[in-house]
C-alpha positions in Angstrom: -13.9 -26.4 -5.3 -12.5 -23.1 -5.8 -14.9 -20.4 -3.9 -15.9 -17.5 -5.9 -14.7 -14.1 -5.1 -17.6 -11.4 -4.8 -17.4 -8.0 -6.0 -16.4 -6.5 -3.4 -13.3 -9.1 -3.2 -12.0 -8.0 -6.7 -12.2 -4.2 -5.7 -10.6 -4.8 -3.0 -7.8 -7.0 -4.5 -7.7 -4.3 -7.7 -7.3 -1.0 -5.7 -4.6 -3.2 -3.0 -2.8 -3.9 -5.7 -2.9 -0.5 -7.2 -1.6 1.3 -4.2 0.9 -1.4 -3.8 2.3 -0.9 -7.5 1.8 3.1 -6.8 -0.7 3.1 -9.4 -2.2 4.8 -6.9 0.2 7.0 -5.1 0.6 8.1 -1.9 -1.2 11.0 -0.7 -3.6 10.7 -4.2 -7.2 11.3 -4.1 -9.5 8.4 -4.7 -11.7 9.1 -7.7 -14.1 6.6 -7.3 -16.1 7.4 -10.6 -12.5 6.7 -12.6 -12.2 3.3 -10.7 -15.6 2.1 -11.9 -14.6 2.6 -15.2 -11.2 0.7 -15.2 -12.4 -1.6 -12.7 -16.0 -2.2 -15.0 -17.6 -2.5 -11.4 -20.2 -0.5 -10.3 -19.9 1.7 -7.8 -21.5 -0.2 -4.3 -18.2 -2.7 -4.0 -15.6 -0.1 -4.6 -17.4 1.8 -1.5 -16.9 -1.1 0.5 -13.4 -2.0 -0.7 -12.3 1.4 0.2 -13.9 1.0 3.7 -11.9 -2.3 4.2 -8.9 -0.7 2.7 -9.2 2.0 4.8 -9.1 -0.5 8.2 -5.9 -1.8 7.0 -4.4 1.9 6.5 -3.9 2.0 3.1 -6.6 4.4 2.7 -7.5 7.7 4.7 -11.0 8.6 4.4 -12.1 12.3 5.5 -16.0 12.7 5.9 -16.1 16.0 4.0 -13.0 15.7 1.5 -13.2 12.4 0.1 -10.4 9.5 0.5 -7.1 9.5 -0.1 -4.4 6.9 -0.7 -2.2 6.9 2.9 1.2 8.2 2.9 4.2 5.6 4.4 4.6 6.4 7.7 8.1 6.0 8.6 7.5 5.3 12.6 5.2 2.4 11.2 7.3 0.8 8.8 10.5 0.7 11.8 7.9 -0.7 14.4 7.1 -3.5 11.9 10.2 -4.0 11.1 11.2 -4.6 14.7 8.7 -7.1 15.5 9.3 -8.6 12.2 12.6 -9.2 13.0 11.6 -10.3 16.8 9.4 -12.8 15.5 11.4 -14.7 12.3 14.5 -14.7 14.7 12.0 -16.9 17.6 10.8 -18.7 14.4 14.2 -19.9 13.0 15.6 -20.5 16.3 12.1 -23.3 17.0 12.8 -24.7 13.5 16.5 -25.9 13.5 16.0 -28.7 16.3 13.1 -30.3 14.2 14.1 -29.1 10.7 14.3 -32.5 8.7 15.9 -33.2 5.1 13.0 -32.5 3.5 12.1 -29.1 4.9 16.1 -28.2 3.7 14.7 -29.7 0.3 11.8 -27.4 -0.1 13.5 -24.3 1.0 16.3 -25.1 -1.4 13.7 -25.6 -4.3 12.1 -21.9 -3.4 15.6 -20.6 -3.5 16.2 -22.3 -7.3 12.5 -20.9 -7.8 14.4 -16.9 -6.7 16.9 -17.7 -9.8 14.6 -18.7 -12.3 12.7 -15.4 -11.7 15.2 -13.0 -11.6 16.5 -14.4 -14.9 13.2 -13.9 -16.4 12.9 -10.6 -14.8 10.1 -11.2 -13.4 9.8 -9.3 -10.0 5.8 -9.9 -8.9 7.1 -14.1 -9.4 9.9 -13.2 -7.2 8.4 -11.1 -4.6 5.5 -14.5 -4.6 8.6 -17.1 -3.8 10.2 -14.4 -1.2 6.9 -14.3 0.4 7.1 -18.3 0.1 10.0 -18.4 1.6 9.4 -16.6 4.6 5.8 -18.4 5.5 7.3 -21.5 5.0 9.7 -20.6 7.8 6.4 -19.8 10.0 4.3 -23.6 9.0 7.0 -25.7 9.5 7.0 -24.6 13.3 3.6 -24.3 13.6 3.0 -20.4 13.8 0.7 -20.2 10.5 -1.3 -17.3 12.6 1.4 -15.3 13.8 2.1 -15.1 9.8 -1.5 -14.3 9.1 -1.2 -11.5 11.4 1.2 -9.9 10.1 -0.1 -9.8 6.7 -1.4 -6.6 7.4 2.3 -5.1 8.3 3.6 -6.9 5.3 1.1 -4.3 3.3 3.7 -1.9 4.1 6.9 -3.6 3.1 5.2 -4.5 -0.2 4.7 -0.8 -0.5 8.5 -0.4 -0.2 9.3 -3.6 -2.7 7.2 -1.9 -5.8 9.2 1.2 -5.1 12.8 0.3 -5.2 11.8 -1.5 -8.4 10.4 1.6 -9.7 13.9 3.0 -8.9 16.0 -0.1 -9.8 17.0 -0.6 -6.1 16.0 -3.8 -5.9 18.7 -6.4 -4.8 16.8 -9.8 -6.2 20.6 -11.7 -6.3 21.3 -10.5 -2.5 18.4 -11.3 -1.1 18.4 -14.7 -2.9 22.3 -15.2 -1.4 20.8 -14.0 2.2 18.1 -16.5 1.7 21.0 -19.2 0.8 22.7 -18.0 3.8 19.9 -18.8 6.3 19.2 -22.0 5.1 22.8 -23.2 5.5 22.6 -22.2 9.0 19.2 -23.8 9.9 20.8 -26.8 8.0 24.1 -27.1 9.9 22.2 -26.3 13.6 23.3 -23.2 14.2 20.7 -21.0 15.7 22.8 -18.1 16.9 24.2 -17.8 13.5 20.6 -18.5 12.2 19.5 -15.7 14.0 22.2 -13.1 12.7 21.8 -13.9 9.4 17.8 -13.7 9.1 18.4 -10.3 11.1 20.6 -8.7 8.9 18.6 -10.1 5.9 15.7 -7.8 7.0 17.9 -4.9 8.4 18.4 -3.9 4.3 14.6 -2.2 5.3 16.0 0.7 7.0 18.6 2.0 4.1 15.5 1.2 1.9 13.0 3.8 3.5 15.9 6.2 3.6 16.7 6.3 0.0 13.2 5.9 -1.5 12.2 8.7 1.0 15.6 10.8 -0.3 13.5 10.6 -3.7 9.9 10.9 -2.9 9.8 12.6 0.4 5.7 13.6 -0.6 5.3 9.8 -0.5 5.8 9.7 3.1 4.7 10.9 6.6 
């Protein structure tokens, strides 16, 4: 049985989603009045969604001024990326000498899951399978926690995915070929290979910061 999300659960999962989309933009004052209105929640569970929000550093909240939706930090988003990229290189190097036909089979099926979205344009189905993709890689070697701890860090990426589609950066095809790439080395054993590949797969992150900060620098700190 499906548990029930409280109040303060849908806030939450409204307003993420919100600053995640740049509904709410970087740097923007929270008007907490406004989001009990589009939210049709009253005002106690928004409080505490901002709270929680504001552990996870998407919102800054100032005693006297009010809160305010965080800017990127840059020196954040390149110390993520570097233990990202730490981590899924240890992760695919564990999977290729127990990878079995089937886990090949269900990677390949998220990969003809990529296609179907991008022909339907549909980036928040994408971005779910790329997510999909990248867990999946974390399960089948056992590190379901180290992914859960990094769902916080993966806030800020997501922040960067909703802006290059803003700007039509986004490189749906590519990634789906550097996802093809991958699989065909954890399929044929090659871990070094492996490695590379899942490397420069998430390398893209640093010319993505640069050219979304070349267009809104006041997005960023």
């Amino acid at each position: 049985m499906k548990e029930e999300l409280s109040f303060q659960d849908i806030a939450y999962n409204r307003i993420e989603q919100m600053i995640l989309r740049s509904e709410l933009k970087p740097g923007e004052r929270i008007d907490k009045n406004q989001l009990e209105v589009d939210l049709k929640l009253k005002l106690a569970p928004i409080r505490q969604a901002i709270a929680m929000l504001g552990r996870v550093n998407l919102i800054n909240i100032y005693a006297q001024s009010g809160s305010y939706v965080s800017k990127i930090n840059v020196k954040s988003i390149y110390q993520a990326y570097t233990v990202r990229k730490s981590l899924e290189q240890l992760v695919v190097g564990r999977l290729i000498p127990k990878v079995t036909a089937d886990m090949i089979s269900d990677l390949k099926k998220i990969i003809n899951l990529q296609r179907v979205y991008i022909e339907a344009q549909d980036y928040d189905g994408f971005f779910d399978v790329d997510d999909q993709f990248h867990h999946y890689l974390y399960t089948a070697t056992d590190n379901e926690f180290i992914w859960n701890w990094l769902q916080e860090i993966n806030l800020q990426f997501n922040r960067l995915r909703y802006l290059k589609v803003e700007l039509q950066m986004s490189r749906w095809s590519q990634l789906t070929e550097e996802h093809e790439a991958i699989i065909r080395c954890i399929e044929n054993g090659d871990a070094v290979t492996a490695k590379i590949a899942i490397s420069q797969h998430l390398d893209s992150v640093k010319k993505d910061v640069a050219s979304i900060q070349s267009v809104y620098p006041e997005y960023f700190e």
